[in-house]
N, C-alpha and C positions, 0 to 999 in steps of 0.2 A: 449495276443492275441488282436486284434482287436477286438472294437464291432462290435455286428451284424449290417447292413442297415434294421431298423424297415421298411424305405419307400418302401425296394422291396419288402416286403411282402412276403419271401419264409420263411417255417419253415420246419424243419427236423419232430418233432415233434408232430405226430396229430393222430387224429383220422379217417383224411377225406382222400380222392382221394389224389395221387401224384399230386403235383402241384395246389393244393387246399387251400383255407386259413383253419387254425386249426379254430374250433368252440370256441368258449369263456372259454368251461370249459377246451380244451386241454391247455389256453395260462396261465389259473389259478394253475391248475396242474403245470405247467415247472416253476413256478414264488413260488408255494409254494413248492414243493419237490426238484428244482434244476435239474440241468442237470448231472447226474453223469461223470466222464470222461472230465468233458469242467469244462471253468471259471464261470459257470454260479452256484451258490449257491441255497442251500432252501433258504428260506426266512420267512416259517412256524412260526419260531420260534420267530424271530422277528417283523413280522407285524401281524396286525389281520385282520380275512377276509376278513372285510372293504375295510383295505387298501390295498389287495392284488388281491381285484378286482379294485381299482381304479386305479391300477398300472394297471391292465390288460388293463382297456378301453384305459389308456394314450398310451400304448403298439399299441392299433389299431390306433388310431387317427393318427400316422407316414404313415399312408399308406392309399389313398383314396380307395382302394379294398375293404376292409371293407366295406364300405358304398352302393358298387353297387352289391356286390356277398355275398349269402348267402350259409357258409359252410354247406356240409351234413356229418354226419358221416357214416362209410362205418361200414354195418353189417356183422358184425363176426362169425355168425351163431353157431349153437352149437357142442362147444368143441366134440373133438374126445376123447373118454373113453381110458386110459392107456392101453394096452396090450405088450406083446413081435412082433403080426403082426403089430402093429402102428411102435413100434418103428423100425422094419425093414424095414418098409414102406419108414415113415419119411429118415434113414440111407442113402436109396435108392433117395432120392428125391435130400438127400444134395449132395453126389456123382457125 
């Protein structure tokens, strides 16, 4: 596959708004865990946090967005408790 364009600054990603830059710990996270399903690898195993956030910053620095917008992460508010009406709910929702 092609790499990604770090300069447009979109991420699949994140923790924040569609169309939002990820926060710093979502680009750490993708960069230590990998991207399951894509070419994108952990990297955990290999570098140490150090460098896995230096990788990260390097990662912003392709894109002057970083520098003028600061990501918010979008709250998730609290989990819905498992039941058999959840999951009919839910059922209903995907439907």
């Amino acid at each position: 596959p092609r790499p990604r364009d770090f300069t447009a600054a979109r991420y699949k990603i994140r923790s924040t708004e569609t169309g939002s830059l990820p926060t710093d710990q979502d680009i750490v996270t993708s960069i230590r865990r990998g991207l399951p399903g894509s070419s994108m690898p952990a990297w955990q195993e290999l570098l140490s946090e150090a460098d896995i956030e230096a990788v990260a910053a390097y990662v912003k620095a392709f894109s002057p967005r970083f520098a003028r917008e600061a990501p918010e992460p979008v709250a998730s508010g609290e989990p819905v408790p498992g039941s058999a009406l959840s999951s009919a709910r839910g059922a209903e929702v995907y439907q």
